[in-house]
C-alpha positions in Angstrom: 32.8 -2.1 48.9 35.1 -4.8 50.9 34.8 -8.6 50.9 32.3 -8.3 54.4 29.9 -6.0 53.1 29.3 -8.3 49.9 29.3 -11.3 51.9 26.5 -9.2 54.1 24.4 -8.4 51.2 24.7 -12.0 49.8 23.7 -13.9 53.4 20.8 -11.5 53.2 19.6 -12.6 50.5 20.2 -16.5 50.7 18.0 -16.0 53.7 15.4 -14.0 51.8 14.9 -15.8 49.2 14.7 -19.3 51.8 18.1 -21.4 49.9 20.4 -23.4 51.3 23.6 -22.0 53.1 25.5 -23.7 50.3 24.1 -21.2 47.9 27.0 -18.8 48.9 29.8 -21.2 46.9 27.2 -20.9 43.9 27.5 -17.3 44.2 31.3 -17.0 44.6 31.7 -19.6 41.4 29.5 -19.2 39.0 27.2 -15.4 40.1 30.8 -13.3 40.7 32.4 -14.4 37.7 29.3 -13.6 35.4 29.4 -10.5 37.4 32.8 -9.6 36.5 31.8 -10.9 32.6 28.9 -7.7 32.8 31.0 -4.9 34.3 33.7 -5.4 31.5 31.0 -5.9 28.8 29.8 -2.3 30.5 33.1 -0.9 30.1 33.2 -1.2 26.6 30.6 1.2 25.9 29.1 3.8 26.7 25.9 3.2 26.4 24.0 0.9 28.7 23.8 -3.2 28.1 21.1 -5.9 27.8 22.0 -9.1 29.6 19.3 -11.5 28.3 18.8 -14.7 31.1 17.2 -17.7 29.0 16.2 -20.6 30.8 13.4 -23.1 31.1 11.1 -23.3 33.9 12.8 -24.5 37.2 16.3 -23.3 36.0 16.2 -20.8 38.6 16.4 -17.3 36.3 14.6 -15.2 38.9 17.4 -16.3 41.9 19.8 -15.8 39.4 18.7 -12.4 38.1 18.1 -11.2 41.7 21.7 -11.7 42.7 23.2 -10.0 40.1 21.4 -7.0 40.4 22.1 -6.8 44.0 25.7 -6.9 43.4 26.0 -5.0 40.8 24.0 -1.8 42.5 26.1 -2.2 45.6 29.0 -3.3 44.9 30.3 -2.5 41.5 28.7 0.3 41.1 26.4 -0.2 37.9 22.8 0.8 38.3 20.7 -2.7 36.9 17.1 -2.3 36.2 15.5 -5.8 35.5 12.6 -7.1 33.4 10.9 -10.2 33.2 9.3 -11.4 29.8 6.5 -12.3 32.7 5.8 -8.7 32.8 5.4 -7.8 29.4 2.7 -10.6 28.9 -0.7 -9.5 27.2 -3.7 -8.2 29.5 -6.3 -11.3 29.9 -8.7 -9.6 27.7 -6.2 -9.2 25.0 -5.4 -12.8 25.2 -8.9 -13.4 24.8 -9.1 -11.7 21.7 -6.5 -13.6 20.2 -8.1 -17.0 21.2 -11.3 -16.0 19.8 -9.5 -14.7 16.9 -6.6 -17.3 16.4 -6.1 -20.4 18.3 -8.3 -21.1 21.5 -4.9 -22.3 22.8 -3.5 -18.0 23.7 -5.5 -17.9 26.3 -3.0 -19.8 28.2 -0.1 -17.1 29.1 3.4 -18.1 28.4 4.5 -18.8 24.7 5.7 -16.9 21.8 2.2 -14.3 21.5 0.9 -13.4 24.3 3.9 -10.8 25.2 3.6 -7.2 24.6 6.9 -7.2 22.5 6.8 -3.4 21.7 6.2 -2.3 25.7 9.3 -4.5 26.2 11.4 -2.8 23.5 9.9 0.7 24.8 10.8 0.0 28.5 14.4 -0.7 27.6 14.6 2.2 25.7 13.3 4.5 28.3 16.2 3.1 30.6 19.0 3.7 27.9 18.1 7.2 27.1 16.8 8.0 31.1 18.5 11.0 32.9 19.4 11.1 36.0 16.5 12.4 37.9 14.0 10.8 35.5 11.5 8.0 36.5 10.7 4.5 34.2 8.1 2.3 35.0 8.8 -1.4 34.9 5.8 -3.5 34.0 4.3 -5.8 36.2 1.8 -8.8 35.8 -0.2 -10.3 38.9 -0.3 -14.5 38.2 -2.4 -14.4 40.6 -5.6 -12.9 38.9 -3.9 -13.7 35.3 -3.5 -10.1 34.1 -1.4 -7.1 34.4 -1.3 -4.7 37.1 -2.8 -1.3 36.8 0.1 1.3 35.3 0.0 3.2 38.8 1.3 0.7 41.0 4.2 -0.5 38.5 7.7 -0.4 40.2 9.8 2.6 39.2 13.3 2.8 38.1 15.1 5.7 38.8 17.7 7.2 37.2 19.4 5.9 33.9 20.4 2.3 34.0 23.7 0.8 33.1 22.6 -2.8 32.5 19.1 -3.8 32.1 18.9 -7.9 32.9 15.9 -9.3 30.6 15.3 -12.7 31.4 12.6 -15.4 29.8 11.9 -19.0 29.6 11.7 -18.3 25.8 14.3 -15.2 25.6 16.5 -15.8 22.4 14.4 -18.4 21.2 14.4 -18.9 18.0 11.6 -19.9 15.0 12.0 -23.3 13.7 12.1 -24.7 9.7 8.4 -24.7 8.8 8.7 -28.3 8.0 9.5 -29.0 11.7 6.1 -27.9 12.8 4.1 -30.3 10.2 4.0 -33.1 12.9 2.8 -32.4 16.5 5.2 -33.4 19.3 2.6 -34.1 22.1 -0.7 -34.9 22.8 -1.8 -31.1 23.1 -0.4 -30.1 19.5 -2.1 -33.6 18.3 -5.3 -33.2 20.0 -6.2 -29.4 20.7 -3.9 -27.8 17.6 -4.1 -30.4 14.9 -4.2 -28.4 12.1 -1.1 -26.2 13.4 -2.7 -23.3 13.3 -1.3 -22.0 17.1 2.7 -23.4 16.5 2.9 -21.5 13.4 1.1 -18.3 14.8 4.0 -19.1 17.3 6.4 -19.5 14.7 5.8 -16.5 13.3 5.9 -14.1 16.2 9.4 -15.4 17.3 10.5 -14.7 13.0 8.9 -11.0 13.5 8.3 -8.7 16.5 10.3 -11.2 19.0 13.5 -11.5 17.1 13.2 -7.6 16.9 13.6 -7.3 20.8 16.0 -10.5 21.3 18.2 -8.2 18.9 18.2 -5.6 21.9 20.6 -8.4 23.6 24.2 -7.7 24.0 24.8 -11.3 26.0 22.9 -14.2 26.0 23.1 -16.2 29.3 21.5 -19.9 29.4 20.9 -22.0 32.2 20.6 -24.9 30.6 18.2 -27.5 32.1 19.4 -31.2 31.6 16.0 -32.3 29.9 12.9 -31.6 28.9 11.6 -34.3 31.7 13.5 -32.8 34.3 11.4 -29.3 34.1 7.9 -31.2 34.0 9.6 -33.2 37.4 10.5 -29.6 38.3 7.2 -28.3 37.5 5.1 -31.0 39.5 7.3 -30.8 42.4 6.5 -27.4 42.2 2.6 -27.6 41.9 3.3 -30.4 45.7 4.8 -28.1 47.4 2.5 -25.3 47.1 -0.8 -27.6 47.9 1.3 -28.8 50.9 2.1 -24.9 52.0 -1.8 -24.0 51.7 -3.2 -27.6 53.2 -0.8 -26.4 56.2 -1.6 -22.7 56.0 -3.9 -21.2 58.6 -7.7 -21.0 57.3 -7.8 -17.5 56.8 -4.9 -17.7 54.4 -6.4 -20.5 52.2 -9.7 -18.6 52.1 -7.6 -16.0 50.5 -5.6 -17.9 48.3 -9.0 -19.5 47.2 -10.8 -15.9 46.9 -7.9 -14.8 44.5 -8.0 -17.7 42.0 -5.5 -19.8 43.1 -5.7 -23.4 42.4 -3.5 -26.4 42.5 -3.2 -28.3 39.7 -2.6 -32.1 39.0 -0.1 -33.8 37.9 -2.0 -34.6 34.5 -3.3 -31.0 34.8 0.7 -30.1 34.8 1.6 -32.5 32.0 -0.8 -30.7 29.9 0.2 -27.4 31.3 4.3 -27.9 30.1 3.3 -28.7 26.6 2.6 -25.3 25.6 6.0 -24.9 26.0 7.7 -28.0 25.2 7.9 -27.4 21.3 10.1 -24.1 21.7 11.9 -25.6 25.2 13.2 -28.6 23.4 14.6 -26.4 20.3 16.6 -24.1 22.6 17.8 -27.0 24.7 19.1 -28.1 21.3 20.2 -25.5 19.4 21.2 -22.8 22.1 24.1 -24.2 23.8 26.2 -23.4 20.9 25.6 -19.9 20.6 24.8 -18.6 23.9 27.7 -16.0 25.2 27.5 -17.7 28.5 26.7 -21.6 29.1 25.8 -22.3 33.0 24.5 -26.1 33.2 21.5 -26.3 35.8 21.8 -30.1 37.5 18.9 -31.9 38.4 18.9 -30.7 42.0 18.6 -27.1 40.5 22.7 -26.3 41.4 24.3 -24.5 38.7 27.8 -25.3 36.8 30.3 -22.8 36.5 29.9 -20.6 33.7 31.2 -21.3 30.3 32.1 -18.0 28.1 31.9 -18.5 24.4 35.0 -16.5 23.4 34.8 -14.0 20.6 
């Protein structure tokens, strides 16, 4: 496809998705090069690749992930299927049996647990070994009710894919020295897990059945967020702008935002909130960077850097 028609799909999108104008010199220096990075890591093989998107909240995986997808259906002709670790999470009433069971604390979605690991691992490969005419469904979760949506309405992928995108704030994590989780970080671990019993469950999973499907990764992508305080500023701006949205929505639509279970939280609501993931966000920010295949650095107004390949 020529220069206009991309430049068409990728106006589209900026306006879609609400961004700034600007966002089309993001794509051209930092999206199109990791673009060209996937078709030639396609190319190698015959067989199709995982492109695993870590990043911490904020970072903007879900733009990011969108983009290439597009471009690479359309205009470099590689089928993408994409799954979110968001989709594989735990139903609510299997998170409630592991908080009755484990730690209170899993009945919060989000960390190292509360993932269906093995429906990830089968999803991918149902779209490796797919045939043309033949049908996978991708997972989906509804935040909005906390629990996953009936099997029925999942998307479907059609076809056999030749790169699946797997992104996660926690993708290609990995577990930390047991002595590092002797001493809580914040006041959550101090007050609510003090004798460690939900980090080491934690632990534990990313050692075993998570490490298992980060394996399934042929390139590791991080957007790398400058600091752990810029995603709980990320986080809280987050949680204004949606109360301002629904304080300026029409009545009807707050009634329904209400009758679905959506609430806003605080700020000291969203302090508490981030530390579930703070342990594991402030190990990657450490320890990643070094061994990620590609290195894009997220500023603090959410712009991202040009990508950095690790060469092999």
């Amino acid at each position: 496809m020529s220069e206009r028609e991309l430049k068409k799909t990728v106006d589209a999108l900026i306006k879609q998705e609400a961004l700034p104008n600007s966002y089309a010199r993001t794509v051209e220096q930092t999206i199109l090069p990791l673009v060209d990075h996937i078709v030639a890591l396609r190319r190698r093989t015959e067989d199709a690749i995982v492109v695993g998107i870590h990043g911490a909240q904020g970072t903007g995986k879900s733009t990011l992930t969108l983009f290439l997808r597009e471009i690479l259906c359309k205009h470099r002709f590689c089928p993408t299927a994409n799954l979110s670790l968001d989709d594989i999470y735990l139903t609510r009433a299997e998170r409630r049996e592991l908080a009755d069971t484990v730690h209170p604390l899993f009945i919060t979605r989000g960390v190292p647990g509360t993932h269906d690991v093995e429906l990830g691992r089968q999803v991918i490969e149902q779209l490796r070994s797919a045939g043309a005419n033949d049908q996978t469904p991708i997972p989906a979760f509804d935040k909005s009710i906390d629990d996953r949506v009936p099997r029925e309405d999942w998307p479907v992928f059609r076809g056999r894919a030749s790169v699946i995108l797997l992104e996660g704030w926690c993708l290609g994590a990995r577990p930390e020295p047991e002595d590092a989780l002797d001493r809580p970080i914040n006041r959550l671990e101090a007050d609510e897990d003090a004798r460690g019993v939900w980090r080491h469950y934690v632990n534990d999973c990313l050692e075993g059945r998570y490490r298992q499907l980060f394996e399934e990764i042929d390139s590791l992508v991080m957007l790398k967020a400058p600091s752990m305080e810029s995603v709980q500023e990320w986080r809280t701006l987050q949680e204004h702008k949606l109360a301002e949205r629904i304080q300026s929505a029409p009545k009807q639509s707050v009634a329904r935002s209400v009758a679905q279970g959506l609430c806003i939280m605080s700020d000291e609501e969203v302090r508490r909130f981030i530390m579930h993931y703070e342990r594991v966000t402030r190990s990657c920010l450490q320890e990643m960077p070094e061994r990620a295949d590609v290195l894009i650095e997220v500023a603090k107004d959410h712009s991202l850097g040009l990508p950095r390949f690790r060469l092999t």
